[in-house]
C-alpha positions in Angstrom: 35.2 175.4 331.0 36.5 179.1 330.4 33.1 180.3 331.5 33.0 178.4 334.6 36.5 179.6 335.8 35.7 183.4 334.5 32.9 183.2 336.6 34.7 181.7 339.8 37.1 184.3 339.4 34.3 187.4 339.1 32.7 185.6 342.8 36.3 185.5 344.6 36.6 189.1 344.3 38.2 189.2 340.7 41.7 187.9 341.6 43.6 186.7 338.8 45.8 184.8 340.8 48.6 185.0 342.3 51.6 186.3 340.1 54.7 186.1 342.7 56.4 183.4 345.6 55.8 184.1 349.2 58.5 184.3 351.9 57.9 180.2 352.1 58.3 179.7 348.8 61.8 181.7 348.7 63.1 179.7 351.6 62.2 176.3 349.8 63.9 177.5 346.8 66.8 178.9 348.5 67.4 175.5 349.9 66.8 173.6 346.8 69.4 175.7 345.2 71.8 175.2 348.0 71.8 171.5 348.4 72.0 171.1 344.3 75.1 173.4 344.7 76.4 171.3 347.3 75.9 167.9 345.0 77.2 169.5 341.8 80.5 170.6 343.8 80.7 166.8 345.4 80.5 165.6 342.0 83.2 168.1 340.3 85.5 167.6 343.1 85.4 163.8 342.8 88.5 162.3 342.3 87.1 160.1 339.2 85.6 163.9 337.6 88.9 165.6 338.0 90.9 162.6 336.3 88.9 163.1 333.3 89.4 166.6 333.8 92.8 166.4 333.8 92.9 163.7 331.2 91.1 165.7 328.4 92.9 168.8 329.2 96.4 167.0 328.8 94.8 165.6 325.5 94.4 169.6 324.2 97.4 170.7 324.9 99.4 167.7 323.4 97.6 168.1 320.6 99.9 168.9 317.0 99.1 172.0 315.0 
């Protein structure tokens, strides 16, 4: 199979590939990020994530020494 491929490779012109996202790419990626950001801030602002927020950080500093 390595033969075959080394081969394919020589008769394209010797390109070993391509090694780096295109302007495309970036944008899809950008806007990947962007709407994950946007979830993850929905979820940390939720009123259920701050309560336990809230909860375990009253927990730490009632806590005896």
């Amino acid at each position: 199979m390595r033969i075959i491929w080394f081969r394919l490779r020589k008769a394209l012109g010797g390109r070993g590939g391509d090694t780096g996202m295109s302007t495309s790419e970036y944008a899809m990626g950008t806007i990947a990020a962007c709407a994950f950001a946007a979830v993850l801030y929905k979820v940390v602002t939720s009123d259920v994530v701050l309560a336990a927020l809230q909860s375990t950080i009253g927990k730490a500093l009632d806590a005896p020494f």
